[in-house]
FIKEFI-989293 format. One record per atom (N, C-alpha, C, O, CB): atom name; residue number from 1; x, y, z; residue in one letter. Coordinates in steps of 0.2 Angstrom, whole numbers, plus 5000, padded with zeros to 4 digits. Glycine has a CB too. Example, Ala and Ser with C-alpha at 12.3 -4.5 7.8 and 13.67 -1.06 7.14 Angstrom:
2
<'N'; 1; <5066; 4972; 5039>; 'A'>;
<'CA'; 1; <5062; 4978; 5039>; 'A'>;
<'C'; 1; <5066; 4984; 5039>; 'A'>;
<'O'; 1; <5071; 4983; 5042>; 'A'>;
<'CB'; 1; <5057; 4978; 5045>; 'A'>;
<'N'; 2; <5064; 4989; 5035>; 'S'>;
<'CA'; 2; <5068; 4995; 5036>; 'S'>;
<'C'; 2; <5064; 5000; 5039>; 'S'>;
<'O'; 2; <5067; 5006; 5040>; 'S'>;
<'CB'; 2; <5070; 4997; 5029>; 'S'>;
END
This chain:
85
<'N'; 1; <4933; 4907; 4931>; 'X'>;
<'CA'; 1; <4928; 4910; 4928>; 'X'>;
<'C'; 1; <4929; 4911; 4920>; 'X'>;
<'O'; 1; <4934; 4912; 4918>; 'X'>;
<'CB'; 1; <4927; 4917; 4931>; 'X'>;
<'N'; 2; <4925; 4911; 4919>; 'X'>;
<'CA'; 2; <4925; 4910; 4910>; 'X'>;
<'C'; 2; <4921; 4918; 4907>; 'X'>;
<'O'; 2; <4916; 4921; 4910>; 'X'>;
<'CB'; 2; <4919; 4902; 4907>; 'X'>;
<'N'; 3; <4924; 4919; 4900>; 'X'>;
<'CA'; 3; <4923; 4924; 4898>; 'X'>;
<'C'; 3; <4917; 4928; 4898>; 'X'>;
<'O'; 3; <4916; 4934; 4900>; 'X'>;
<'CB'; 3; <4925; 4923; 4893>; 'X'>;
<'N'; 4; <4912; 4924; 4896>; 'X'>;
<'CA'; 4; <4906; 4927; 4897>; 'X'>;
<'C'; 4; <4904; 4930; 4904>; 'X'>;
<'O'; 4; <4903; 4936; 4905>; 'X'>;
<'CB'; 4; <4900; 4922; 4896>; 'X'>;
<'N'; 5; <4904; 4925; 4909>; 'X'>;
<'CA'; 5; <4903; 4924; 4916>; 'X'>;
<'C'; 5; <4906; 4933; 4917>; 'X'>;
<'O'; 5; <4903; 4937; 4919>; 'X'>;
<'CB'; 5; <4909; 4915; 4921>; 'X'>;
<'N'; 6; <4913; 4934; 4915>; 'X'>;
<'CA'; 6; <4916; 4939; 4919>; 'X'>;
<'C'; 6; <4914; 4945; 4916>; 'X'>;
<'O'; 6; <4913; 4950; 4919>; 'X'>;
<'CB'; 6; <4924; 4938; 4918>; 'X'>;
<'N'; 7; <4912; 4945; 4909>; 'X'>;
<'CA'; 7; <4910; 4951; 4905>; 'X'>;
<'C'; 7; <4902; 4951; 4909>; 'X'>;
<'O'; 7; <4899; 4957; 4910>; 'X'>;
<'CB'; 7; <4911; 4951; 4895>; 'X'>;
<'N'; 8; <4899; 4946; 4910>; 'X'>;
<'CA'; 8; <4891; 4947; 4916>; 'X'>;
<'C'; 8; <4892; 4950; 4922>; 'X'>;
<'O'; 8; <4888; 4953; 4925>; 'X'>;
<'CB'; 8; <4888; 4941; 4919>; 'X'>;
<'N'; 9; <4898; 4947; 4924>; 'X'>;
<'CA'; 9; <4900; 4952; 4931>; 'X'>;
<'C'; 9; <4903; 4958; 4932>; 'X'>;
<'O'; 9; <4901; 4962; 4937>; 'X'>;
<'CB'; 9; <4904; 4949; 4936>; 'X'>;
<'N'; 10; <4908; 4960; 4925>; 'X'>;
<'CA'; 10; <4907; 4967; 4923>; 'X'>;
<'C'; 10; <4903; 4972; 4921>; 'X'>;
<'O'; 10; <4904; 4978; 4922>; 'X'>;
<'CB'; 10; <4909; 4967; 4919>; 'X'>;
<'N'; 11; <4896; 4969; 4918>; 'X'>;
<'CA'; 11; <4891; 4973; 4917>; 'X'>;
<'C'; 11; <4888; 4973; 4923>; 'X'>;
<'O'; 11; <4888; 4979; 4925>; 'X'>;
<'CB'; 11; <4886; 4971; 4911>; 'X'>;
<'N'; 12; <4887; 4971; 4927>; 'X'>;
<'CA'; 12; <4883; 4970; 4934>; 'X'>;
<'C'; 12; <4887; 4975; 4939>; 'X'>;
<'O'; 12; <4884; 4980; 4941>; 'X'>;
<'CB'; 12; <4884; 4961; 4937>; 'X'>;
<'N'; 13; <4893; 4976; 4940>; 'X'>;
<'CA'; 13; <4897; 4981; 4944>; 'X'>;
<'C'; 13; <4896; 4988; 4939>; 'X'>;
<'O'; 13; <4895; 4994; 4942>; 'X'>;
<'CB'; 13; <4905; 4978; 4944>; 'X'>;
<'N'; 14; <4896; 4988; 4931>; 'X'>;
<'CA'; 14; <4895; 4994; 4931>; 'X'>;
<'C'; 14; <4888; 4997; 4931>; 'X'>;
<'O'; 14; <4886; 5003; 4932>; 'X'>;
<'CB'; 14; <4898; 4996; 4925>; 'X'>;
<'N'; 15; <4884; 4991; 4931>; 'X'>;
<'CA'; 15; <4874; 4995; 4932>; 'X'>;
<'C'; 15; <4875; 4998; 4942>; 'X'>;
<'O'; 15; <4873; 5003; 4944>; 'X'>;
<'CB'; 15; <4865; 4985; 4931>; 'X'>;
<'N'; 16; <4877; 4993; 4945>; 'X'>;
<'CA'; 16; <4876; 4992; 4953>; 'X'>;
<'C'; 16; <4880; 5000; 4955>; 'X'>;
<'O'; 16; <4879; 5002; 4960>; 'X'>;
<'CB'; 16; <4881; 4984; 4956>; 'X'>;
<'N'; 17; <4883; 5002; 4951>; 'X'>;
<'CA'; 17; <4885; 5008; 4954>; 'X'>;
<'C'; 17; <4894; 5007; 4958>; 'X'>;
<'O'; 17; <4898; 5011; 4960>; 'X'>;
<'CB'; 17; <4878; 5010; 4959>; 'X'>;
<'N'; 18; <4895; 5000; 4959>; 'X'>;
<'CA'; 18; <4902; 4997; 4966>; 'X'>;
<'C'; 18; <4907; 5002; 4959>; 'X'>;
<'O'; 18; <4911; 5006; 4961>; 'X'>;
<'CB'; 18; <4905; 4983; 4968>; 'X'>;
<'N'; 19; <4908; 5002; 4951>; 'X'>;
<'CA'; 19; <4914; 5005; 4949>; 'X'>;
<'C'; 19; <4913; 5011; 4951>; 'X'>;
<'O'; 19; <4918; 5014; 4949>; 'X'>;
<'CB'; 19; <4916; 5004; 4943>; 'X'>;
<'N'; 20; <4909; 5014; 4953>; 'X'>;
<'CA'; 20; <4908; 5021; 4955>; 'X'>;
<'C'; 20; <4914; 5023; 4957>; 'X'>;
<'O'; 20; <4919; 5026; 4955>; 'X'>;
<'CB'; 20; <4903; 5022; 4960>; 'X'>;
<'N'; 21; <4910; 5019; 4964>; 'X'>;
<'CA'; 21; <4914; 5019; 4969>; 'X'>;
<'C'; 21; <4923; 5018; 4971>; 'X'>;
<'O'; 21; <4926; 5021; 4975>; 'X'>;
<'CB'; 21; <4911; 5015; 4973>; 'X'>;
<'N'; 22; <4925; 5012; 4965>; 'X'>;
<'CA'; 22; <4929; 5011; 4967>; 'X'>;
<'C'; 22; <4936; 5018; 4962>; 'X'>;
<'O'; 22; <4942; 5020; 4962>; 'X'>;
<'CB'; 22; <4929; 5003; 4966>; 'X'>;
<'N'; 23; <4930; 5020; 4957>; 'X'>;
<'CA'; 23; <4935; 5026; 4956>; 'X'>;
<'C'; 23; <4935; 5030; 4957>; 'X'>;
<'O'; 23; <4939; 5034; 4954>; 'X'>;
<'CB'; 23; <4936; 5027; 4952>; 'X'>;
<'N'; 24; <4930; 5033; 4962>; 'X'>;
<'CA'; 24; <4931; 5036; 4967>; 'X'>;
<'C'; 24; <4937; 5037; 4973>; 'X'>;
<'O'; 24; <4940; 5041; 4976>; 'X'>;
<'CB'; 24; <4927; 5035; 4969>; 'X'>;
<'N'; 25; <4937; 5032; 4973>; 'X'>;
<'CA'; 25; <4943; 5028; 4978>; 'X'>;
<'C'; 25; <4949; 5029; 4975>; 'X'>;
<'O'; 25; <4953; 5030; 4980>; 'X'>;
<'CB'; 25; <4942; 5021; 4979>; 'X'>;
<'N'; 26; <4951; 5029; 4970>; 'X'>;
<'CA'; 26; <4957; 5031; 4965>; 'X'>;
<'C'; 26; <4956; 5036; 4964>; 'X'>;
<'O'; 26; <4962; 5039; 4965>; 'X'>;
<'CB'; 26; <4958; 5028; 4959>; 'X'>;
<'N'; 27; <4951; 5040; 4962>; 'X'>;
<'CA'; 27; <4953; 5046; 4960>; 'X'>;
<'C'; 27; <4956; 5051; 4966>; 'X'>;
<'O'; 27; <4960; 5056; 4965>; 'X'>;
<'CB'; 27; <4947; 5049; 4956>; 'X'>;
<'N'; 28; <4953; 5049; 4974>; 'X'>;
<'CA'; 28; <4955; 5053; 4978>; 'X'>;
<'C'; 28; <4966; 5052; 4980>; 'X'>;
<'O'; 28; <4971; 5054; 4983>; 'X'>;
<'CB'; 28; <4948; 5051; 4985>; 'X'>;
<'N'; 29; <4965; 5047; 4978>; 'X'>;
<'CA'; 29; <4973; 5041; 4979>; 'X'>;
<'C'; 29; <4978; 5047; 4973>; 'X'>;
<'O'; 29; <4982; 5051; 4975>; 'X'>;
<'CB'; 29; <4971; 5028; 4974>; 'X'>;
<'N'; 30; <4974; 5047; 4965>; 'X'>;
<'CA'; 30; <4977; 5052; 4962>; 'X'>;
<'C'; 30; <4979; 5057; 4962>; 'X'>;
<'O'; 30; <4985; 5059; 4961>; 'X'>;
<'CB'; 30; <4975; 5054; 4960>; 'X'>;
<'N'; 31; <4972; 5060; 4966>; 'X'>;
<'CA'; 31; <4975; 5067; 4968>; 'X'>;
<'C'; 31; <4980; 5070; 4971>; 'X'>;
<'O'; 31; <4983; 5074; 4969>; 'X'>;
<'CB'; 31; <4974; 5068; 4970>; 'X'>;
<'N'; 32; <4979; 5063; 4978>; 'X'>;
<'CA'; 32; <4985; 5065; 4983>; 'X'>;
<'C'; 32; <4994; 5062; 4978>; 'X'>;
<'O'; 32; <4999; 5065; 4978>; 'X'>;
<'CB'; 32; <4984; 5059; 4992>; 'X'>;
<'N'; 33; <4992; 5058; 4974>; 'X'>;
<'CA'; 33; <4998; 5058; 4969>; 'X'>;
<'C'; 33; <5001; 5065; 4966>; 'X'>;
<'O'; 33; <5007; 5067; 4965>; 'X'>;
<'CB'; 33; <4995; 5053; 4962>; 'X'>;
<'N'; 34; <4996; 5067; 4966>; 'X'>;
<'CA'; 34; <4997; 5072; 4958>; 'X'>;
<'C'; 34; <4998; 5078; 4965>; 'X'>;
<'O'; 34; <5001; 5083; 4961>; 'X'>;
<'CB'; 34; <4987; 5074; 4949>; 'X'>;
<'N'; 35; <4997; 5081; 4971>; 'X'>;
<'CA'; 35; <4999; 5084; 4972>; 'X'>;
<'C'; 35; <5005; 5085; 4974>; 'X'>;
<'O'; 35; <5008; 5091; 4975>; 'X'>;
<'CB'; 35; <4996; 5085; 4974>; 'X'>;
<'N'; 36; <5009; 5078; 4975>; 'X'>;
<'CA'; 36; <5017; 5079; 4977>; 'X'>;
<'C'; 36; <5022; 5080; 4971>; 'X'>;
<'O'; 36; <5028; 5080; 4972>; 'X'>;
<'CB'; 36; <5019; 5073; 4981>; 'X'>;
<'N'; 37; <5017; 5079; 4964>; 'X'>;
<'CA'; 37; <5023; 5082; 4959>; 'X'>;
<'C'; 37; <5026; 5088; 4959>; 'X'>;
<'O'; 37; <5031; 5088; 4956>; 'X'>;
<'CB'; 37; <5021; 5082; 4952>; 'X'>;
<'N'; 38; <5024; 5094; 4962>; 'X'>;
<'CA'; 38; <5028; 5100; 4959>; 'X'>;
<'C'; 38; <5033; 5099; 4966>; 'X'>;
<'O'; 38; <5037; 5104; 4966>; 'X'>;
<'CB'; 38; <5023; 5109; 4957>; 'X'>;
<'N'; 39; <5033; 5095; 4970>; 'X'>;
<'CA'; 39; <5039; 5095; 4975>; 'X'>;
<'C'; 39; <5044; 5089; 4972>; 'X'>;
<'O'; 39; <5050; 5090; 4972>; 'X'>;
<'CB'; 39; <5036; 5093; 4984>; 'X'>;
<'N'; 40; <5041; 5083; 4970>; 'X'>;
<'CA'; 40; <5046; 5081; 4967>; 'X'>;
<'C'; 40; <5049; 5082; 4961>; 'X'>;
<'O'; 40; <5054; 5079; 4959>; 'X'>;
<'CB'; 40; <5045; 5076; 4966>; 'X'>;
<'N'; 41; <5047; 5087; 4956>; 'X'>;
<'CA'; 41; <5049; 5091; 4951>; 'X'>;
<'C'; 41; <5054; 5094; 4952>; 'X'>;
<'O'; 41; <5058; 5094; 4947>; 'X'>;
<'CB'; 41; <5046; 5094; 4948>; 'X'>;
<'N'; 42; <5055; 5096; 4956>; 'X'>;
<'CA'; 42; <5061; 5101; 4958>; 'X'>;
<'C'; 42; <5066; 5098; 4963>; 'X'>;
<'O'; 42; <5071; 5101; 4965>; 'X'>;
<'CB'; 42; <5058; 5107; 4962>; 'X'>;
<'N'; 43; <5064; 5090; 4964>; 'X'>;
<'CA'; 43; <5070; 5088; 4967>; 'X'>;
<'C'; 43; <5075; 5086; 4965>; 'X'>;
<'O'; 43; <5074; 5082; 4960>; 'X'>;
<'CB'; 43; <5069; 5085; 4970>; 'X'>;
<'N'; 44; <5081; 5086; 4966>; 'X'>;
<'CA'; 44; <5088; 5083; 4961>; 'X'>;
<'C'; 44; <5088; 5075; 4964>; 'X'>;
<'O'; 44; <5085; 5072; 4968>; 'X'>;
<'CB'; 44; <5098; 5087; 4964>; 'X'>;
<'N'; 45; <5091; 5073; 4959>; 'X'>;
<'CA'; 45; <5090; 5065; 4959>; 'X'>;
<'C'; 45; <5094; 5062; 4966>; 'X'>;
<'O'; 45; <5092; 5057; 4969>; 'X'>;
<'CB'; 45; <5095; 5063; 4951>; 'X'>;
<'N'; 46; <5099; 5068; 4967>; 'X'>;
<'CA'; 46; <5100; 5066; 4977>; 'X'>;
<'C'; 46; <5093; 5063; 4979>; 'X'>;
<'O'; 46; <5091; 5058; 4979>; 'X'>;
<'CB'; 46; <5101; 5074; 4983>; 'X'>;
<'N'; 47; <5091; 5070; 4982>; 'X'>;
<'CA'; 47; <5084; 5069; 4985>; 'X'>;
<'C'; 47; <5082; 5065; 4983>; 'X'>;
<'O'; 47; <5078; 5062; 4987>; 'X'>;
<'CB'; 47; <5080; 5073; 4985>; 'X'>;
<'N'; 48; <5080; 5062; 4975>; 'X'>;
<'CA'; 48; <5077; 5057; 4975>; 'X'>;
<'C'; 48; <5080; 5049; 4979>; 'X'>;
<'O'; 48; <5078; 5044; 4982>; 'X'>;
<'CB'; 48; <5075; 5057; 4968>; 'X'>;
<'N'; 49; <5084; 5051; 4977>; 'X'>;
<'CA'; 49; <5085; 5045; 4982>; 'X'>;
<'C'; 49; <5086; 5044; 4988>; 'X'>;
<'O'; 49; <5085; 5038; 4991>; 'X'>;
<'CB'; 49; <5090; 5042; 4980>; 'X'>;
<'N'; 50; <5087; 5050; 4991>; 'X'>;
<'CA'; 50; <5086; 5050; 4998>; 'X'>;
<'C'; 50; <5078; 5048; 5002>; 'X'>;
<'O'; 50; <5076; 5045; 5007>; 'X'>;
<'CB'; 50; <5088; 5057; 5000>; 'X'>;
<'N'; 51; <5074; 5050; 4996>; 'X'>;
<'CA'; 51; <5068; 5048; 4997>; 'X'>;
<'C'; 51; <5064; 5042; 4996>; 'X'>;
<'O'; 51; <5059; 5040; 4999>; 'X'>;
<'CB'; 51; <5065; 5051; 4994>; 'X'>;
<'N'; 52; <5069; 5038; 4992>; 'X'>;
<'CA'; 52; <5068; 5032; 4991>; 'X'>;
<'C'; 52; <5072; 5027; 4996>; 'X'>;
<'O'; 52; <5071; 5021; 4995>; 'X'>;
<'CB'; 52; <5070; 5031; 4986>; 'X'>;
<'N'; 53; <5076; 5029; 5000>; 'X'>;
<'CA'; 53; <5079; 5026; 5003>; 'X'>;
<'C'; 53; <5076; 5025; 5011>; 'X'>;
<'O'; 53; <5077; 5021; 5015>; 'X'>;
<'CB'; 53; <5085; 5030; 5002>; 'X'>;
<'N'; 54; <5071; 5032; 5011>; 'X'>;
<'CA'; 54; <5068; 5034; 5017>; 'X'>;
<'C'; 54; <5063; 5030; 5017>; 'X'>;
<'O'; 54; <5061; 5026; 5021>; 'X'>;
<'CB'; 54; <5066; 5041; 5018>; 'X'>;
<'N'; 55; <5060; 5030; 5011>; 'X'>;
<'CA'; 55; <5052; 5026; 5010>; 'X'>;
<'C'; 55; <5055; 5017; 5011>; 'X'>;
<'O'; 55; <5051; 5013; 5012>; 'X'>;
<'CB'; 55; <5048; 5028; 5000>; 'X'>;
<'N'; 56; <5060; 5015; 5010>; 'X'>;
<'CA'; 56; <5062; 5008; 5011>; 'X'>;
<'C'; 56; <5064; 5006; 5016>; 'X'>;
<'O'; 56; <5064; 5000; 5017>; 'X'>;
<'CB'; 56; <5067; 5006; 5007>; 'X'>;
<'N'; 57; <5067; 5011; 5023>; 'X'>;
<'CA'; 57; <5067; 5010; 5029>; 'X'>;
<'C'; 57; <5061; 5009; 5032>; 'X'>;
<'O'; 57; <5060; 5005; 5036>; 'X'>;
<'CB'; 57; <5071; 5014; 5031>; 'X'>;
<'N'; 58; <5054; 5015; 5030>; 'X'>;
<'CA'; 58; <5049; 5014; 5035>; 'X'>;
<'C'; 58; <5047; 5008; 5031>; 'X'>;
<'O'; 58; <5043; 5005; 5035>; 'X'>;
<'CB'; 58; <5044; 5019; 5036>; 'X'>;
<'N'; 59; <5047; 5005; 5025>; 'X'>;
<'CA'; 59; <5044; 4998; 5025>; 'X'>;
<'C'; 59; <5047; 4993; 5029>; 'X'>;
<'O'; 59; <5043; 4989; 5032>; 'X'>;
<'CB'; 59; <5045; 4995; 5018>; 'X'>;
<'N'; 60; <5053; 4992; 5031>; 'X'>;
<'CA'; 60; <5058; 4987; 5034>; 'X'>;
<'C'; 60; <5056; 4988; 5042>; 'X'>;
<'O'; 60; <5056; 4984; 5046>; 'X'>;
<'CB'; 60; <5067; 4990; 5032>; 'X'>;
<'N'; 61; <5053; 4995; 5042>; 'X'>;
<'CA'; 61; <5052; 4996; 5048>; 'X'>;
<'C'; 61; <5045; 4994; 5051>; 'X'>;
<'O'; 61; <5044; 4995; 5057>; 'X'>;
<'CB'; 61; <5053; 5001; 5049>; 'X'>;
<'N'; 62; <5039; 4991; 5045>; 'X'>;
<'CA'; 62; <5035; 4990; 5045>; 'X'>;
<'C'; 62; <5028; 4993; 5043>; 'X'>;
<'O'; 62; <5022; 4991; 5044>; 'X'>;
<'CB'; 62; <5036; 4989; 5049>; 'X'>;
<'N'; 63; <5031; 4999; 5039>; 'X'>;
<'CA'; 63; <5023; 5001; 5037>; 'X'>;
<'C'; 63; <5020; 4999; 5031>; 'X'>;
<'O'; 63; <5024; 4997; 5026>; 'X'>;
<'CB'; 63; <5022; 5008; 5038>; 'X'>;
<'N'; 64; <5013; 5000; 5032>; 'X'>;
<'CA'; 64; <5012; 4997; 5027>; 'X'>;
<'C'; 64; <5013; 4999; 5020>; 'X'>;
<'O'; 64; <5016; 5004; 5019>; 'X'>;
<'CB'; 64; <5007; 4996; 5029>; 'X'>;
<'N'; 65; <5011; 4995; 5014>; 'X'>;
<'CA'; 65; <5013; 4997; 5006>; 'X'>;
<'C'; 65; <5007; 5002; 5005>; 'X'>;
<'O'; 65; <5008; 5007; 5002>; 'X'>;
<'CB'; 65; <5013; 4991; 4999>; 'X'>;
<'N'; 66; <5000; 4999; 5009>; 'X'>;
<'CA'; 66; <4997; 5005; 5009>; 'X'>;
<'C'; 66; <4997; 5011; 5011>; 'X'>;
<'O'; 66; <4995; 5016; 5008>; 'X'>;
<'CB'; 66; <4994; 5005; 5010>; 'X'>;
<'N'; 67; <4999; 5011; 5016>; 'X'>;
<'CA'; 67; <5001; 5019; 5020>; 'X'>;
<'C'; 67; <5004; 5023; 5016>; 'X'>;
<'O'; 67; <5004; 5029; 5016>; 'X'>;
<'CB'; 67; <5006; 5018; 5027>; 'X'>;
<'N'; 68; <5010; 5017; 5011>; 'X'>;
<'CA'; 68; <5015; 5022; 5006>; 'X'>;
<'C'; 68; <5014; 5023; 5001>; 'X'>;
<'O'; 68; <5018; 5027; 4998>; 'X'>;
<'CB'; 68; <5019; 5020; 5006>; 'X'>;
<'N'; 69; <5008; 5020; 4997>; 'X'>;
<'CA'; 69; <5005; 5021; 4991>; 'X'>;
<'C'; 69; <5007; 5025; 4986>; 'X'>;
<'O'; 69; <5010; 5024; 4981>; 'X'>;
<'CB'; 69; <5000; 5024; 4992>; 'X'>;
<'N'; 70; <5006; 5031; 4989>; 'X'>;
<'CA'; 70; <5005; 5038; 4985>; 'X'>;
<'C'; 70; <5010; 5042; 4986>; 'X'>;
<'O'; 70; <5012; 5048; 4983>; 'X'>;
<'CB'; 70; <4997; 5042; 4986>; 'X'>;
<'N'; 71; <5014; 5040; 4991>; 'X'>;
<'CA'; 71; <5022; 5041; 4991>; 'X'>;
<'C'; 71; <5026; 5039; 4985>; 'X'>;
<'O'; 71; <5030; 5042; 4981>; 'X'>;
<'CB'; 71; <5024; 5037; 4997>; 'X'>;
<'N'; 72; <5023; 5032; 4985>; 'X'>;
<'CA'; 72; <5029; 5029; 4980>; 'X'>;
<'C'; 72; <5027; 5028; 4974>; 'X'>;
<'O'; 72; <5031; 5028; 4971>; 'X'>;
<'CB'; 72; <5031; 5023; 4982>; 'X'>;
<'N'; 73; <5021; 5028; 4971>; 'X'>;
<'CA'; 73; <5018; 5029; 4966>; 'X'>;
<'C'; 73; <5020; 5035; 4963>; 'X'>;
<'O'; 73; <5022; 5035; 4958>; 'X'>;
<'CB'; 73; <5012; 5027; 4966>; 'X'>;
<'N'; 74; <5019; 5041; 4965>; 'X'>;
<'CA'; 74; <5023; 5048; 4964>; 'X'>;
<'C'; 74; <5030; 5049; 4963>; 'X'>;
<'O'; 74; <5033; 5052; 4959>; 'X'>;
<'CB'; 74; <5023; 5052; 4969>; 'X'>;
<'N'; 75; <5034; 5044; 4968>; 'X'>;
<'CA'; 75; <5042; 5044; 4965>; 'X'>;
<'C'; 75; <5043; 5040; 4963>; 'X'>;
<'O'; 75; <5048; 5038; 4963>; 'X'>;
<'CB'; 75; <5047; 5043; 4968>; 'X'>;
<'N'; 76; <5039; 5036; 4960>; 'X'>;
<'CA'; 76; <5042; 5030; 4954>; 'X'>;
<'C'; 76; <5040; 5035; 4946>; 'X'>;
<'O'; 76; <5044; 5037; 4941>; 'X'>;
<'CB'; 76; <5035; 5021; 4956>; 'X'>;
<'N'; 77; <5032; 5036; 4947>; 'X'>;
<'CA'; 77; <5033; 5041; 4941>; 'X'>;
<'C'; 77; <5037; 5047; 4940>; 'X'>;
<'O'; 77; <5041; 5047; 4936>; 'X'>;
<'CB'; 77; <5026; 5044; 4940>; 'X'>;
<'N'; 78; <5038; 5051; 4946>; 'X'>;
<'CA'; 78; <5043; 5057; 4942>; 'X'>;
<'C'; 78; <5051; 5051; 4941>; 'X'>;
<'O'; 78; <5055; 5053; 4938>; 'X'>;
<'CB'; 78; <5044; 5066; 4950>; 'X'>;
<'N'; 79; <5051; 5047; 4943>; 'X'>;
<'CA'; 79; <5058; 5046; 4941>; 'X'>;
<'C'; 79; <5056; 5042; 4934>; 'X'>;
<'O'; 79; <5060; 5042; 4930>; 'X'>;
<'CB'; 79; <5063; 5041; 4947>; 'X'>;
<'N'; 80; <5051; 5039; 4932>; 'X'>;
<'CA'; 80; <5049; 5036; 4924>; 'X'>;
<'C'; 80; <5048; 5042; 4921>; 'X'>;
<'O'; 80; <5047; 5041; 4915>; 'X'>;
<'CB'; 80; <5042; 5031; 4923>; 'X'>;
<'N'; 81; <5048; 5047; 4923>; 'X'>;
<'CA'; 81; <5047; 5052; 4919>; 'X'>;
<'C'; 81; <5054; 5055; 4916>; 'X'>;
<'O'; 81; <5055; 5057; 4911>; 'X'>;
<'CB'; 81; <5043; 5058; 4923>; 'X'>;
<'N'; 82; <5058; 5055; 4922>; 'X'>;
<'CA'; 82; <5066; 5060; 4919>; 'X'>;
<'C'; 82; <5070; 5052; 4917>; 'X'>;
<'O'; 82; <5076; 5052; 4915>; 'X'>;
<'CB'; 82; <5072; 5066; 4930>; 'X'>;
<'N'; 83; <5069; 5047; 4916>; 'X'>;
<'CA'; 83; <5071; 5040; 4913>; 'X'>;
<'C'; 83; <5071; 5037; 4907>; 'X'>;
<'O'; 83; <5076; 5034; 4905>; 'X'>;
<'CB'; 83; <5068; 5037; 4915>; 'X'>;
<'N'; 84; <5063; 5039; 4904>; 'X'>;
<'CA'; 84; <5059; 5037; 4901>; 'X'>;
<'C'; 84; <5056; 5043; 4896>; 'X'>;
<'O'; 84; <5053; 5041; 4891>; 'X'>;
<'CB'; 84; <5055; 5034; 4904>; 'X'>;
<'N'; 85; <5056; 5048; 4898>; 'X'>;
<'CA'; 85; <5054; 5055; 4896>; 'X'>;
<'C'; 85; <5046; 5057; 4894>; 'X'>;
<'O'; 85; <5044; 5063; 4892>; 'X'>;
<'CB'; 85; <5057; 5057; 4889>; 'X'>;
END
């Protein structure tokens, strides 16, 4: 797909209303992000890893990356957060 082509199908999704939706779809995903920060704020870097350790067995064990999303996108930021500042 070539430049134009894509910035036409860009404009076309944002008249059509689908980016609406699709951030909609993220913003509800956020939320559930942003509500597990004040439990992972307070966790010692143990716990974080125990939590990471936990979230890597149920992958192994089969669940899905979706199921774990907003699990892990929450402990990835609070640990880029005490990392990275």
């Amino acid at each position: 797909m070539g430049i134009a082509a894509g910035i036409k199908q860009l404009t076309r999704r944002l008249h059509d209303g689908s980016a609406d939706r699709a951030l909609r779809h993220y913003q509800d995903k956020l939320e559930a992000v942003n509500a597990l920060e004040p439990q992972l704020r307070q966790a010692s870097e143990t716990q974080l890893r125990q939590e990471t350790e936990a979230l890597r067995e149920r992958a192994h064990a089969g669940a899905s990356l979706d199921e774990m999303l907003v699990e892990v996108f929450a402990l990835v930021r609070e640990v880029a957060q005490r990392e990275i500042g």
